[in-house]
C-alpha positions in Angstrom: 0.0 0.0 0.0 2.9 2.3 0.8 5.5 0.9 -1.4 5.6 3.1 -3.6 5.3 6.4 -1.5 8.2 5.7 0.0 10.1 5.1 -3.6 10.3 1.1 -2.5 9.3 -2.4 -5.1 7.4 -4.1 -2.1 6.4 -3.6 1.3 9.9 -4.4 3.4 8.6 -5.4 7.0 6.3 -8.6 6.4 6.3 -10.9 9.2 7.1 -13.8 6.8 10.2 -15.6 7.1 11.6 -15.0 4.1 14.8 -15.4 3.8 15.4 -12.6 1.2 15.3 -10.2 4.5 18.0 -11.8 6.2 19.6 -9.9 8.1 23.2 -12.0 9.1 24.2 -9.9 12.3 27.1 -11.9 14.0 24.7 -13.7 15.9 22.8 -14.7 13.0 26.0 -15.6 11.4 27.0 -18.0 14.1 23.3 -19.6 14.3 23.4 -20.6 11.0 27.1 -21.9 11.4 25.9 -24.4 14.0 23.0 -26.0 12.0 25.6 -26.3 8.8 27.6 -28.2 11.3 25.2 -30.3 11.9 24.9 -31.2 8.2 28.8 -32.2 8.3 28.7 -33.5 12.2 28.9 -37.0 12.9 25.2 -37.2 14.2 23.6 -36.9 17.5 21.9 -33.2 18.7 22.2 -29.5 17.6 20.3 -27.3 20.4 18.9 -23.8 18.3 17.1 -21.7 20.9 16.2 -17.9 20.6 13.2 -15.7 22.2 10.2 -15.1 20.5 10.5 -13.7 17.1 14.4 -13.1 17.8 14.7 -14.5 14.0 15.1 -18.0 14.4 13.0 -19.9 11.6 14.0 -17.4 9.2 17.5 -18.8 9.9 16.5 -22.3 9.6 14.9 -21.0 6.0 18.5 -19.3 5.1 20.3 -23.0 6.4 17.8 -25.5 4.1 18.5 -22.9 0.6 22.2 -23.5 1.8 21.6 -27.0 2.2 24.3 -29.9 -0.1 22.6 -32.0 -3.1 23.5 -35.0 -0.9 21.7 -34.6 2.0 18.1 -35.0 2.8 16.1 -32.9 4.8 12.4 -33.6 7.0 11.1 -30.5 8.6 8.6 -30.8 11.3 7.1 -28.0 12.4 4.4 -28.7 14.3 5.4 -31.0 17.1 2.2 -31.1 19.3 2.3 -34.7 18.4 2.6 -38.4 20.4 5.8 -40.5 19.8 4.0 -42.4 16.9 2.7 -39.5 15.0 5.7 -37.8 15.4 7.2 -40.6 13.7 4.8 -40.7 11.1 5.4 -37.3 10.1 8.8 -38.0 10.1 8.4 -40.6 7.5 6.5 -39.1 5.0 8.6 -36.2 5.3 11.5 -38.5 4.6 9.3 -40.1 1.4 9.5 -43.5 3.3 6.9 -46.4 2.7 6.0 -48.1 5.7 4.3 -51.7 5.4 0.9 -52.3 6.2 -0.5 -54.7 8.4 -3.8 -55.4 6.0 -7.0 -53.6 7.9 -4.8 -53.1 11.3 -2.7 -49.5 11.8 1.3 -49.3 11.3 2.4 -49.5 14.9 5.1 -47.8 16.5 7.8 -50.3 15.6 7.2 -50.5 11.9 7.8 -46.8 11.6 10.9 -47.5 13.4 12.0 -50.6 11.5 11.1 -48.9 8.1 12.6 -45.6 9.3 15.9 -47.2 10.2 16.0 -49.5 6.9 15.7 -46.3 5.2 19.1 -44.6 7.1 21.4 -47.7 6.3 20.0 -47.4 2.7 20.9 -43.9 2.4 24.0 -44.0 4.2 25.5 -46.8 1.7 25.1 -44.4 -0.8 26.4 -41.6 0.9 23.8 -39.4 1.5 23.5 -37.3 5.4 20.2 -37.2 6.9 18.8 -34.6 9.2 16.1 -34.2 11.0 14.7 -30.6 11.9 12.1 -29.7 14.6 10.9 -26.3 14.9 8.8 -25.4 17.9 10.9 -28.0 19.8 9.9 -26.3 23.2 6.3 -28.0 22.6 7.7 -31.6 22.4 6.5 -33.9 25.6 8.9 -36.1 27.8 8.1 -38.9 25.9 8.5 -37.9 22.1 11.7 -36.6 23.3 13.0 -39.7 24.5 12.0 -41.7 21.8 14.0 -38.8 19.7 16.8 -40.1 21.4 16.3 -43.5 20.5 15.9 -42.8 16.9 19.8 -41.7 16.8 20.8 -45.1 18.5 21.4 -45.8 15.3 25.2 -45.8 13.8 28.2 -46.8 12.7 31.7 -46.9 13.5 32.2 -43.6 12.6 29.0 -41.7 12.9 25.0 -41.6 13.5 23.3 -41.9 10.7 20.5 -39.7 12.0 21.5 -35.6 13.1 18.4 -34.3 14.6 18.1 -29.8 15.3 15.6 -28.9 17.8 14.4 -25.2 17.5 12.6 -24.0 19.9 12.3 -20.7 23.1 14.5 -20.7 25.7 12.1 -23.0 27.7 13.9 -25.8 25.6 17.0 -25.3 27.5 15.5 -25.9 30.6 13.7 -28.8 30.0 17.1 -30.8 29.1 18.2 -30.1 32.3 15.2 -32.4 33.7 17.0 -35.7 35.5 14.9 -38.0 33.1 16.4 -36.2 30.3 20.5 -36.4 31.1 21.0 -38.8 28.2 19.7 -36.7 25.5 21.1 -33.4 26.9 24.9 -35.3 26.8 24.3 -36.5 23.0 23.7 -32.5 22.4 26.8 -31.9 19.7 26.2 -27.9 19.4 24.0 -25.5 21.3 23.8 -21.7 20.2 21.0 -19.0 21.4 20.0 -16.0 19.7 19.7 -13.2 21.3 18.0 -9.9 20.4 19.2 -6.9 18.7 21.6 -4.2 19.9 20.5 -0.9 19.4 23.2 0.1 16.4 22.1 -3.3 14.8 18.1 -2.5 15.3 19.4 0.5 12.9 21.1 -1.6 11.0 18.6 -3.9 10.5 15.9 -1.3 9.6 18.3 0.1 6.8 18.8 -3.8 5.5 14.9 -4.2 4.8 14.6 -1.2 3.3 17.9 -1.8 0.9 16.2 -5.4 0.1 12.7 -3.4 -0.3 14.3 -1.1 -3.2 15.2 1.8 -1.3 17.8 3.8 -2.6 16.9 7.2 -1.3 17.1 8.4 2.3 16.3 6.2 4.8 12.2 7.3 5.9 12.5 6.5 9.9 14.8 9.6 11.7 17.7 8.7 14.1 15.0 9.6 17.0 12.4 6.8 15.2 15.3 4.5 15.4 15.9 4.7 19.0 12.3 4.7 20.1 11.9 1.3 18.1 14.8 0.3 19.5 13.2 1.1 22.9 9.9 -0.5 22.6 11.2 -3.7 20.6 14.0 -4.2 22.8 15.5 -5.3 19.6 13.4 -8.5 18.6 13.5 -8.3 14.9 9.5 -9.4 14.7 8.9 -6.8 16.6 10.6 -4.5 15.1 8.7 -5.0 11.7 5.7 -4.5 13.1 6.0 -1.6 14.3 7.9 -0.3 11.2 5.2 -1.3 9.6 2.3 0.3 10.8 5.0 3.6 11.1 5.3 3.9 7.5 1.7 3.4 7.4 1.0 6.3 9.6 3.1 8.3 8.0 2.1 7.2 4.5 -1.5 8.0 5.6 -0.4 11.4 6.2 1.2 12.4 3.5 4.7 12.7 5.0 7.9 11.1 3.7 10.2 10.5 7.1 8.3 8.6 10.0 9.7 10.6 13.6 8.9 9.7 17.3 5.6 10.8 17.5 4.7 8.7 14.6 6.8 5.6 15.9 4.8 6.0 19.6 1.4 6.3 18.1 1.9 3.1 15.8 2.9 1.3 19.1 -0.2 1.8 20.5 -1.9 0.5 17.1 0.0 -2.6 17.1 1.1 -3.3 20.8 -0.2 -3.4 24.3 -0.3 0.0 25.6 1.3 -1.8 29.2 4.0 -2.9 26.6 4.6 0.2 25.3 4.7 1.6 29.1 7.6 -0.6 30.1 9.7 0.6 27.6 9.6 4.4 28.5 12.6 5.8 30.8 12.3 4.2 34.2 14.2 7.4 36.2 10.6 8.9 36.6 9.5 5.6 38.2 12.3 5.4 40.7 12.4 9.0 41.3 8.2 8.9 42.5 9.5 5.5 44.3 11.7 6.9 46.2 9.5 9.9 47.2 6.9 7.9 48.6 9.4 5.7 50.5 10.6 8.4 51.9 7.3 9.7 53.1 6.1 6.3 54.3 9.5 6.5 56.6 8.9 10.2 57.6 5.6 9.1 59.2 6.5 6.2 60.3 8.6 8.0 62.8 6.3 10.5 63.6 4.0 7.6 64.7 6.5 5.9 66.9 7.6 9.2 68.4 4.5 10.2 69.4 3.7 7.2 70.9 7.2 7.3 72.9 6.1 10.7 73.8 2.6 9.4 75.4 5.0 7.0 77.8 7.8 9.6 78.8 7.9 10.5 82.2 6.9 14.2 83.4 9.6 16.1 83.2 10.2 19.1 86.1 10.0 22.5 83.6 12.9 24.4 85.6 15.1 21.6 84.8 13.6 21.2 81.3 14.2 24.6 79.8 17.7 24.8 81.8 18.4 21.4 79.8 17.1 23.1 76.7 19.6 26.2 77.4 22.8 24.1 77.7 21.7 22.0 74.6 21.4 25.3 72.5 25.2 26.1 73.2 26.3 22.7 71.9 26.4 21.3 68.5 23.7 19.4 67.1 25.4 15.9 66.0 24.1 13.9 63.0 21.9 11.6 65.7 19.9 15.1 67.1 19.8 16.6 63.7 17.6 13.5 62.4 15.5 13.6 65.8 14.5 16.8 65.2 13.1 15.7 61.4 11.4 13.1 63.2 10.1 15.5 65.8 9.0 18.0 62.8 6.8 15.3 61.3 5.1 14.1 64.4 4.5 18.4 65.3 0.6 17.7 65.1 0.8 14.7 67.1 2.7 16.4 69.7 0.6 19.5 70.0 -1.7 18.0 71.9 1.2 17.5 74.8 2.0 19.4 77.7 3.8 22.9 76.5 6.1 22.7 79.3 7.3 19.2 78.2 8.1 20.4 74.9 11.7 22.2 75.3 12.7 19.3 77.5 12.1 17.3 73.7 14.7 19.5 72.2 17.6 18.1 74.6 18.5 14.8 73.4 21.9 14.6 75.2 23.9 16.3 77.6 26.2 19.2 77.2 29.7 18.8 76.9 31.6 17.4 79.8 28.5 17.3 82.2 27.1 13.4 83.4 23.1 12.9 81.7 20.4 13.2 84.0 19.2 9.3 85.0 15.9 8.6 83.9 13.4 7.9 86.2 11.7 4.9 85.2 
């Protein structure tokens, strides 16, 4: 719709992973280094995790166009399945024929026997086989362990199965499980992708755009760039959504560069506003946070000393204000500098008090180099 207002061939920020848009920061760059080694590794488990839309199918899409003649490829990805489905998908994805038992279903153990039938074959004529699972973090206990089993399978020199698992950083956590130790140690590679920094958001933005057909100025101001920055915290899905919907709004309004004001009202189209709140400057926050702590303290202590004040002992007024006199000539130390705060926020509390008791409140300690009166108790 905007494409062409903005002197671009096609819209630059589509969700789609298509690997076109690639954007190979370093951390793309060794992502995709770990799943070609597990093309050329000698089997077992390559761990691919990442956060949510942090670009990670997109560079499973880049590894299978980079993928050798001699190596063939099953892609699940939808793994919400039981072991024997899992299996089945597996199979046809692999092209493999498994046997039929007349009117009765395939069972577990003929996917497996036709599955590994099909690996030996393969391997003799020197083809790799990998098996890729996106959405891994969805895959239960069991389908996991029966993952395992399928890579059982091998040689003297290697597996004849290399299996990647995809999936959020709950992944990780789940091969940590005790019933899940033998997997986790047959893990060959593990890499996780991590968002953006904010000179590579810019980056980024300027890559889509170049890929898009831009060759003019770049529409989204260095202020844009740092408020996307600060309300995508870098994820690249993110980040084209809200670029998206910019260059909308600014398309819609017949302007050519997209500025903050633009970027913060298409965050509100296209995110939570409590979203879009957590990314604004936290000082503010801390600042009011701190204010009211303060307060809470300030009559906190105004409380207690009042109360303290309702169990004193009386206090003969001769003595009091000749207490009070000595205590003027010293110098207030740190300790009768904060009482007196204290004694300023309870004032209202205190009013109510005897008016000769309250000089004798303003001596705290005793004057230099004479003994403090003992307290009656």
């Amino acid at each position: 719709m905007y494409a062409a207002h903005f002197g671009l061939k096609r819209e630059p920020f589509s969700i789609a992973p298509d690997p076109r848009y690639l954007f190979m920061s370093e951390r793309h760059r060794e992502a995709l280094a770990h799943l070609l080694y597990g093309v050329r590794g000698g089997g077992g488990f390559v761990l691919l995790t990442g956060e949510i839309g942090a670009g990670k199918t997109t560079v499973c899409r880049c590894f299978l166009e980079q993928v050798p003649k001699r190596v063939n490829v099953a892609y699940i990805f939808n793994p919400k399945l039981t072991a024997l489905e899992l299996l089945q998908s597996v199979c046809e994805e692999f092209r493999i024929e498994v046997p039929s038992r007349g009117t009765a279903p395939s069972t577990l153990k003929d996917h497996v026997d036709a599955l590994n039938e099909y690996l030996l074959r393969t391997h003799a004529a020197g083809h790799n086989n990998v098996l890729i699972i996106d959405e891994a973090q969805n895959l239960s206990i069991d389908v996991l362990e029966q993952l395992r089993l399928l890579t059982n399978l091998e040689t003297n020199e290697r597996k004849l199965l290399q299996i990647i698992l995809i999936g959020q950083p709950e992944l990780r956590d789940m091969l940590l499980r005790p019933e899940l130790e033998q997997l986790a140690q047959r893990v060959v590679a593990r890499f996780h992708l991590d968002p953006l920094g904010e000179d590579e958001t810019s980056h980024y933005i300027k890559h889509r755009l170049a890929v898009a057909g831009l060759n003019g100025l770049i529409p989204f101001d260095r202020e844009a760039r740092h408020r996307i920055f600060e309300l995508t915290r870098g994820v690249p899905r993110r980040i084209n959504l809200l670029c998206d919907r910019a260059l909308l709004g600014a398309y819609s309004s017949g302007r050519q560069r997209v500025d903050k004001a633009i970027v913060d009202k298409a965050a509100g189209e296209v995110f939570d506003r409590r979203a879009a709140a957590h990314a604004r400057p936290r000082r503010i926050v801390l600042v009011a946070g701190a204010a009211g702590f303060g307060a809470l303290a300030l009559a906190a202590a105004g409380v207690w000393f009042a109360g303290a004040q309702r169990h004193a002992p009386a206090i003969d007024p001769p003595a009091a204000a000749a207490s009070a006199a000595s205590a003027a000539a010293a110098p207030a130390s740190a300790a009768q500098r904060q009482a007196a705060a204290s004694e300023a926020t309870a004032a209202p509390v205190a009013a109510a008090t005897s008016p000769a008791a309250t000089p004798a409140r303003a001596s705290t300690a005793p004057p230099r180099g004479k003994p403090a009166p003992a307290a009656s108790r």
